[in-house]
N, C-alpha and C positions, 0 to 999 in steps of 0.2 A: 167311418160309418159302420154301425152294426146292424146285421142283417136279421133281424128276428121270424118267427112266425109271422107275427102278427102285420109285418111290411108285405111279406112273400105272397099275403093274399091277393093284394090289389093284381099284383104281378099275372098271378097265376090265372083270375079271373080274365084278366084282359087276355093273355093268353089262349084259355079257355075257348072265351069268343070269338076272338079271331077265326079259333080252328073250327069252330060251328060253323061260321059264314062260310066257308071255303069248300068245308066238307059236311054238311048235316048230317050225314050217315055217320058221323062219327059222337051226336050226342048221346046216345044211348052209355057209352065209351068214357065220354068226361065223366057223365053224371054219374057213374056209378065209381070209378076212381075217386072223386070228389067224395064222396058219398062214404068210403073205404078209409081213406085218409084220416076225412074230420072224426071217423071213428075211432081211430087208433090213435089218433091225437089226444082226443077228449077220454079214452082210456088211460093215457100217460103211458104210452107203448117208448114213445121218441125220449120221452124223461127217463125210464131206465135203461135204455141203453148207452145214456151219458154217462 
């Protein structure tokens, strides 16, 4: 099995949530890592460093 972006989402989202429910204090926190991420993603930061 290959592991793409595009799989990691569903992952990371339920992950995500989880830690919301447990801890709310901590949305501020995802949302903006998330937010960081799909920037640097959608830049092709991860493609040049392959």
């Amino acid at each position: 099995m290959t592991i793409t972006l595009s799989s990691l989402q569903p992952i990371i989202a339920l992950a995500a949530g989880v830690l919301i429910l447990i801890m709310p204090r901590l949305l501020n926190y995802i949302v903006a890592f998330y937010l960081i991420a799909v920037g640097l993603i959608g830049l092709g930061v991860f493609r040049a460093l392959s």
